[in-house]
C-alpha positions as CSV (number, residue, x, y, z in Angstrom):
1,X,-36.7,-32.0,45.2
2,X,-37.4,-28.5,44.5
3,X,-36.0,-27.2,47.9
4,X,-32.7,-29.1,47.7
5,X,-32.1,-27.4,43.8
6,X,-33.0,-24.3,45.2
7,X,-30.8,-24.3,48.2
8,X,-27.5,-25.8,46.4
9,X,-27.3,-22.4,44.7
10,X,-28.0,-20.5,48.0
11,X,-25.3,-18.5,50.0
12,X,-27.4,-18.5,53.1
13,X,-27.3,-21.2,55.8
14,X,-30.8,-20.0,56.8
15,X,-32.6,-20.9,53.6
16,X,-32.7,-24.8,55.1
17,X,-35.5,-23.7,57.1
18,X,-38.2,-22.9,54.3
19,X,-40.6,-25.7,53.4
20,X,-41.4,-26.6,50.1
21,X,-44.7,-24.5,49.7
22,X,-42.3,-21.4,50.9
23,X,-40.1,-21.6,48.3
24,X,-43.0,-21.9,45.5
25,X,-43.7,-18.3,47.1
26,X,-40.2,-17.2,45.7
27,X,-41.2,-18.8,42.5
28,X,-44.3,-16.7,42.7
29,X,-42.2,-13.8,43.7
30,X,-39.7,-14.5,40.7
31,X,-41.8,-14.8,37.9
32,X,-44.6,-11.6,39.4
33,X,-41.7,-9.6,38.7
34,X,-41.3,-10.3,34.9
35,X,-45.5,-9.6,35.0
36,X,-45.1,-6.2,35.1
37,X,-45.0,-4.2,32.0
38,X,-43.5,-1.5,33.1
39,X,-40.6,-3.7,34.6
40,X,-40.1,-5.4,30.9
41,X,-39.9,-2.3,29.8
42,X,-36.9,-1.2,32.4
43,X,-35.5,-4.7,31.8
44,X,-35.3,-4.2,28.0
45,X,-33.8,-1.0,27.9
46,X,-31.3,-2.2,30.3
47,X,-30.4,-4.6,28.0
48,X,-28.6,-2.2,26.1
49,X,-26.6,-0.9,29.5
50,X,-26.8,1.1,32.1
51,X,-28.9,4.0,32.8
52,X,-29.7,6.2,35.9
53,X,-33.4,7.2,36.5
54,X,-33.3,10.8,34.5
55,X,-32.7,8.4,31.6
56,X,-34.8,5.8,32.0
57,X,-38.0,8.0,32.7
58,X,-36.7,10.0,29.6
59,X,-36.4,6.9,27.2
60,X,-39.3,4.6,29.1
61,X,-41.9,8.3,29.4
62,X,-42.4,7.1,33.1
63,X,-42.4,9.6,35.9
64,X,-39.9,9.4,38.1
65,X,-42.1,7.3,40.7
66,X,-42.7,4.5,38.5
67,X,-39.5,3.7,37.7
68,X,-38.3,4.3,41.2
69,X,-40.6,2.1,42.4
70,X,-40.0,-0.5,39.9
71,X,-36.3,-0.4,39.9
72,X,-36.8,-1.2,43.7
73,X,-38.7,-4.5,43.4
74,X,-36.2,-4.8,40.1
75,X,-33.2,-4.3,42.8
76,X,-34.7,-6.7,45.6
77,X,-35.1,-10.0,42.9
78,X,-31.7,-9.2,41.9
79,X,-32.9,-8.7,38.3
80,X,-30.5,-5.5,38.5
81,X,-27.4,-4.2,40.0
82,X,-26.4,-1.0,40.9
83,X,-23.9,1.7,41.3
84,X,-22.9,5.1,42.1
85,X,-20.8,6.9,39.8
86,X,-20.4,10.7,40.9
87,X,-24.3,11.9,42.5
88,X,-25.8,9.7,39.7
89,X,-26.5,5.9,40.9
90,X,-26.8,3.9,37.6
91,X,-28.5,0.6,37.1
92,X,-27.6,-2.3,35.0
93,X,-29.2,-5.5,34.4
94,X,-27.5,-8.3,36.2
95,X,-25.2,-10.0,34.0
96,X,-24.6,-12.9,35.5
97,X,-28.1,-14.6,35.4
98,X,-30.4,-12.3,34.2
99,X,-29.3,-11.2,30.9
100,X,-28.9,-14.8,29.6
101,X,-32.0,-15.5,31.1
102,X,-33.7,-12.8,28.8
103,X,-31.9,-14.6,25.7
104,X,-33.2,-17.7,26.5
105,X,-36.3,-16.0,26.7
106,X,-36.2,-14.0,23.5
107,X,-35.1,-17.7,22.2
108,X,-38.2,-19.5,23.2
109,X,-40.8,-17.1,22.4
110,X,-39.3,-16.4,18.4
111,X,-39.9,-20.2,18.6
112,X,-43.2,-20.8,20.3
113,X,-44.8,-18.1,21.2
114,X,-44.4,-15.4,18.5
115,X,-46.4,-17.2,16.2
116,X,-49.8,-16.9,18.6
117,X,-49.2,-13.1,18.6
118,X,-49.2,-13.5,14.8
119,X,-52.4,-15.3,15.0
120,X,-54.3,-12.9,17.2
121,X,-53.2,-10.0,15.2
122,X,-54.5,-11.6,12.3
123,X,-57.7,-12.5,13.9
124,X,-58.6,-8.6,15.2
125,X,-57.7,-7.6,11.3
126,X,-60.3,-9.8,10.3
127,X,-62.7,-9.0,12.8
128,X,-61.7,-5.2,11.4
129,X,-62.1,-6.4,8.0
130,X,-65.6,-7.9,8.8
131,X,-67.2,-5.2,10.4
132,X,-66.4,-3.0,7.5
């Protein structure tokens, strides 16, 4: 079941070919992408539209590696598009699939995650408040 979703939204003929396990891997692949701090980081500031390295590394206080190297893996999972406009190339979140993915995101965790960070937070204080 999961291979037939998966390969009604693909473009390429040769996608047939991948067995089940295989295209868990591009689950795996999908979801280590939105593991990385860093790339939430890029993601989020994207968010607000585009930006070429020199600013993110300036807004993000990356070095220019980081962010080069994490725009890359962004690039590849198609999480972010980009273009050249004069010598700067500028990247953008990808409209089409990403950025309403982050809102349904942002949706869930105001509802059900949010609360948990609440709870932690108030648990260290108290921990805080106990050894005092």
């Amino acid at each position: 079941m999961i291979t037939k979703t998966i390969l009604q939204h693909s473009k390429h003929k040769h996608h047939e070919n991948f067995s089940e396990n295989e295209i868990y891997e591009a689950y795996k692949l999908f979801f280590g992408t939105l593991v990385s701090e860093p790339r939430l980081k890029i993601i989020n500031l994207l968010r607000k539209g585009k930006k070429n390295v020199s600013e993110i590394m300036k807004e993000l206080k990356m070095d220019q590696t980081a962010v080069s190297h994490n725009l890359a893996r962004l690039k590849m999972c198609g999480f972010v598009l980009d273009e050249i406009n004069g010598k700067f190339r500028y990247y953008k979140l990808n409209e089409e699939t990403i950025k309403p993915l982050m809102f349904l995101i942002d949706k869930h965790m105001s509802k059900n995650c949010i609360h948990i960070l609440e709870k932690m937070k108030n648990a260290k204080n108290n921990l805080k408040g106990g050894k005092k």
